[in-house]
C-alpha positions, 0 to 999 in steps of 0.5 A: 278663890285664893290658892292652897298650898297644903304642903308648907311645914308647920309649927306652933308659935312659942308664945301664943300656942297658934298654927302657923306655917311656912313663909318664904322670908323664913327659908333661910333659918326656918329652923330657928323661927318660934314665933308667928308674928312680931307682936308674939316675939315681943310679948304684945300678943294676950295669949303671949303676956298670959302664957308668960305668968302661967295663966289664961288669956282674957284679952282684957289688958 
């Protein structure tokens, strides 16, 4: 079984609206972190394109 750690700091990813926590390569300007991933930062992600125009996410694009 994988090990838990439920302590890390959370947010929510600006462009796509998903949970995501903590990672080592971020301590250092966590602070400033608002994506959960390249593809959301880039616009690549649905969600993210969708979020974007104001309309919901079909994940047909």
């Amino acid at each position: 079984m994988a090990h838990r750690k439920p302590n890390l700091p959370e947010k929510i990813c600006a462009a796509c609206g998903r949970a995501f926590a903590w990672r080592k390569k971020w301590a250092r300007d966590w602070e400033q972190v608002r994506y959960c991933s390249d593809a959301c930062r880039d616009g690549r992600h649905p969600a993210a394109r969708a979020r974007r125009r104001g309309g919901q996410a079909t994940g047909q694009e």
